[in-house]
N, C-alpha and C positions, 0 to 999 in steps of 0.2 A: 185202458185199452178197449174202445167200444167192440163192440160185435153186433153185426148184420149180415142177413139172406143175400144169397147173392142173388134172388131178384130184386128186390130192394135199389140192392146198389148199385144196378144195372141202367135200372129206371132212373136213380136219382143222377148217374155221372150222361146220363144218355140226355137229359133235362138241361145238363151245363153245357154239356155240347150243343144245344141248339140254340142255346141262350146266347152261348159266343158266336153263336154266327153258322152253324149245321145245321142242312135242312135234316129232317126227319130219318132217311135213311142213313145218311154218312153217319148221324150222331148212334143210329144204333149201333151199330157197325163197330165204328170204334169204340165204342161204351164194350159191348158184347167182346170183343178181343181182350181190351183190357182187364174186364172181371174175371175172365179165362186164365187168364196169365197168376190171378189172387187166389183163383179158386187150385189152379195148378200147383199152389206154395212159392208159384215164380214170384214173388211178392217188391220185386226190382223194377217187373215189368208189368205194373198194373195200377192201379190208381195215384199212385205215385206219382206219376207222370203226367198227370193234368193239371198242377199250375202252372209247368212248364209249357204243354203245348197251347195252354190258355195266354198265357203271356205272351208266346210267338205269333199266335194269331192276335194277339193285340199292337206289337209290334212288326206284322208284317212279313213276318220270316214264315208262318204257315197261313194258308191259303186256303180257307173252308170250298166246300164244294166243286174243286177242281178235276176235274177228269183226267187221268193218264192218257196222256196220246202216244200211240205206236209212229216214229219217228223213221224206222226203217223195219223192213219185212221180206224177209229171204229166206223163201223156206223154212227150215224146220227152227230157225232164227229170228229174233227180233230183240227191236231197242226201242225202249222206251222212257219220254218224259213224262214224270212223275208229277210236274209244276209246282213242285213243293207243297201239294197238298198234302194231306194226312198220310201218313205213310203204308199205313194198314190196306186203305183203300188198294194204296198202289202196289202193294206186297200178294194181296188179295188177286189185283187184275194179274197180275206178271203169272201169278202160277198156275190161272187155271188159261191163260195165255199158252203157256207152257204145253198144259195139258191137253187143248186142243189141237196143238201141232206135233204132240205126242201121240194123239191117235191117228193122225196121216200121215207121219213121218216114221215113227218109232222113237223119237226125240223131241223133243222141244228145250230151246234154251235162248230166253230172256233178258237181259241186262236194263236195268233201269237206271237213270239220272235222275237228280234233282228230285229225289226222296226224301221225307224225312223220317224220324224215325217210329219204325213200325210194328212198335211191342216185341212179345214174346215170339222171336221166330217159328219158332216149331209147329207154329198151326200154322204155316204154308206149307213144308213137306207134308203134315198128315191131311192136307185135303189130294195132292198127291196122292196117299197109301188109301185112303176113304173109295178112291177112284180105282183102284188097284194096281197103281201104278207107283215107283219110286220118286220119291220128290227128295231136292236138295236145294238147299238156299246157301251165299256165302255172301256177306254182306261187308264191306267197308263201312264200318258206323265213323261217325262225326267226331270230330281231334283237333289237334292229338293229347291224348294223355298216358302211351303206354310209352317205355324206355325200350328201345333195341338190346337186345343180349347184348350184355357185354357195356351196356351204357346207364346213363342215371337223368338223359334228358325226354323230355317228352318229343315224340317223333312220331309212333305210327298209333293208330287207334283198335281199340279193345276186337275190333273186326271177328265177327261171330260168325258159325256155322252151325248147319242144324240137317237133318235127313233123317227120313221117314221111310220105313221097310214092312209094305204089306205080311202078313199071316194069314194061315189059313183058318185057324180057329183061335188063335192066341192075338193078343195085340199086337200092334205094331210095335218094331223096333223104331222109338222116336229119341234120335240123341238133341241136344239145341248146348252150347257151349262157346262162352268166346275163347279167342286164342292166349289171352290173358290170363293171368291167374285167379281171376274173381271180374264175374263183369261189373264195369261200375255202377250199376243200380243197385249191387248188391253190397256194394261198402256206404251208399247214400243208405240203405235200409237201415244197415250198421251203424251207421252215424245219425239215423231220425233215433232207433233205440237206444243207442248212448252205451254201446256195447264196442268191446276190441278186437279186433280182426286178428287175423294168423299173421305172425312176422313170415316173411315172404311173399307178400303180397305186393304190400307197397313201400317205394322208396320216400323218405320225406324230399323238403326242398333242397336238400345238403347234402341225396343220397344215401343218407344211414336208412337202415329196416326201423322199417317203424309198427307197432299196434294201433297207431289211433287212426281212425278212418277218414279224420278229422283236415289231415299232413296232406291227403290225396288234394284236398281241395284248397288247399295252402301251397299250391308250387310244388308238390311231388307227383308221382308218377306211378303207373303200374307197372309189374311185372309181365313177361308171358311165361305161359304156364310149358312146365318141360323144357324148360332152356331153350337150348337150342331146335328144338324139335317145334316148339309152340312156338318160338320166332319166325322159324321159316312155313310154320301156315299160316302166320300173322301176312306177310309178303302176298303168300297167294292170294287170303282174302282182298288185300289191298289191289293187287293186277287184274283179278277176275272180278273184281268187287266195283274197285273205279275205275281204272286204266281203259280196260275192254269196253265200257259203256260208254268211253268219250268223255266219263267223271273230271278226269284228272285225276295226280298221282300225290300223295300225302297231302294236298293242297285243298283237299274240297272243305269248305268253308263251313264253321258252326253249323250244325243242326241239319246239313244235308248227311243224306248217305249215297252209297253205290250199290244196288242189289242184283245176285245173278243166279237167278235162279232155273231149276232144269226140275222137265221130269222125264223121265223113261219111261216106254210103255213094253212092260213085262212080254207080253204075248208076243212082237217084234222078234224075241230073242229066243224066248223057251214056251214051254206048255203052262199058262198062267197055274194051274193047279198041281200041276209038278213041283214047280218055283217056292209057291204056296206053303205046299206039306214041305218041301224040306226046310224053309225056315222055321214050321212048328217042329220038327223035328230038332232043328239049330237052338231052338229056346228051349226046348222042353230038356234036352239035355243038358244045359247048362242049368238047369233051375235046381236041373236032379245031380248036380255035384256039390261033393262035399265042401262046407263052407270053411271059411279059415281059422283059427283062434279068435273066440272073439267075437265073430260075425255070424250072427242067426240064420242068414240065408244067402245066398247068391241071387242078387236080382237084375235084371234084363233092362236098359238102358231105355226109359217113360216109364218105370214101373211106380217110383219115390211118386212124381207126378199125378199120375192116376189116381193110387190111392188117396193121395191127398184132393184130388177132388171129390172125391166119392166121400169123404171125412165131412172138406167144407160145406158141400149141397146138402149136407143132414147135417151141421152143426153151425153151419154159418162160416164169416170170413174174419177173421179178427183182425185191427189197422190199426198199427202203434198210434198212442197222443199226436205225434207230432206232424205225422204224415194227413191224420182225420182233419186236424186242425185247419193245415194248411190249404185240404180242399175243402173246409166248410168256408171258407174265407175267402175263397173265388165262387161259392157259391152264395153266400149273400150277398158279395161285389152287383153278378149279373143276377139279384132277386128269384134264388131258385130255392124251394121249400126244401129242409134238411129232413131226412126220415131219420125218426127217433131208433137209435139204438142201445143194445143191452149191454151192461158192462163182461168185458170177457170175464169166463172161470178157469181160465190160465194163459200164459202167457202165448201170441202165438208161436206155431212150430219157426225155425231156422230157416 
């Protein structure tokens, strides 16, 4: 399992991006997200993902350099196409979109089409919380592979949410989670390490619980997570995610998504520094309760995240065989120089 800096690996996935057809900025851009997402432990949502979108951009399904065009504009509202470019780009424009009609409205809310998919969600609400204002993103992702409660066929998609809660001297509360019981980059990880997943996760093609992460990609299905509870945020992902944007409803096609993203601006509503302190108040008391058998500490929803960045930027990023493999091999395809790396001294985190 190599190991590399994560500027390193920035430079080199940012190198493939322009090699595939990204001028300079887009490849940073998306190079920079994605390493974010490895450096986070998101490791579903991060280098992973570029033979895919290298493929699609070879295939025509993504669209280097394409600009999001605002397609209607109404007030503290707008929609926008995405043109299937890159989706980060498009993820990137919608929120601070958002944000700027957040500070003349007190709201702003976004809906984009014809997205594709745009990493680890959570860094659009926290440019939201960065700004000091709340961000939320709810995304219809590309399907379908999850089973309706109650069912064992593939019907709606893994449809993620994410929102970011300024602090006054504490981090943000950054939640990012699909409505599924495991997002699916996260059983691909699973299955590039040749590792078993939690029964309850996925159904195989016949419906039985299965452990191999393998069944997912063989005609089986995901779960949502919470039953009934995770189903019916599955739905709203999917209404507020496609439907509202003009997407379409279970129907939007391989590799697009629907994204709807908002932000509030704090000061609109309360005294920005009021708001503030009683969130560190909100944290800080929860950090200082007793934890449960078992569990060392109570931690505050970005916290796993954090630390693991702060680990990776002083230790490096560790990327299972199979996943290294697979992007050194789009990277000698488009003749892009591989930076040498060291072997891990353990395996990396989950």
């Amino acid at each position: 399992m190599p190991l590399i800096s994560h500027r390193n690996l920035k430079d080199f996935v940012k190198d493939i991006f322009i090699a595939s057809g990204s001028k300079p900025e887009e490849a940073d851009l998306v190079a920079e997200y994605l390493v974010k997402a490895n450096l986070a432990g998101v490791d579903s949502h991060g280098i992973i993902r570029i033979p895919d979108y290298v493929q699609m951009v070879e295939e025509g399904r993504m669209h280097p350099n394409v600009a999001p065009k605002i397609v209607r504009d109404r007030g503290a509202m707008a929609t926008v196409d995405a043109g299937l470019g890159y989706g980060q780009v498009a993820a990137k424009m919608a929120m601070e979109l958002a944000m700027k009609k957040a500070r003349e409205y007190g709201i702003g809310t976004v809906s984009v089409f014809n997205c594709n998919h745009a990493g680890r969600i959570a860094e659009y609400p926290i440019l939201a919380a960065e700004n000091g204002m709340i961000g939320l993103l709810m995304v219809k992702a590309f399907g379908p592979i999850v089973a309706p409660w109650g069912g064992k066929a593939r019907i709606l998609s893994t449809s993620p949410m994410s929102f970011a809660i300024p602090a006054k001297t504490e981090p943000p509360i950054v939640a990012d989670f699909a409505t599924s019981m495991s997002a699916e980059g996260k059983i691909r990880v699973k299955n590039a390490r040749g590792e078993k997943i939690p029964f309850g996760w996925v159904l195989n093609s016949e419906g039985k619980p299965t452990d191999n992460p393998a069944d997912l990609y063989n005609g089986g299905a995901l779960l949502t997570f919470g039953e009934s509870k995770g189903y019916a945020l599955n739905l709203l992902m999917e209404s507020v995610g496609a439907a509202l944007s003009g997407a379409g409803i279970l129907d939007v096609f391989a590799g697009s998504n629907g994204v709807f993203a908002q932000a509030i601006n704090i000061e609109f509503f309360s005294d920005v520094d009021e708001f503030k302190s009683n969130v560190d108040k909100m944290i800080k008391t929860i950090r200082a309760s007793p934890p449960a058998d078992g569990v060392k500490e109570v931690l505050i929803p970005g916290d796993p995240e954090m630390r693991e960045t702060r680990k990776r930027m002083a230790d490096g990023i560790n990327v299972e065989d199979k996943t290294w493999d697979r992007v050194v091999a789009v990277a000698v395809k488009y003749h892009v120089a591989v930076p040498q790396t060291a072997p891990s001294p353990a395996s990396a985190p989950h």
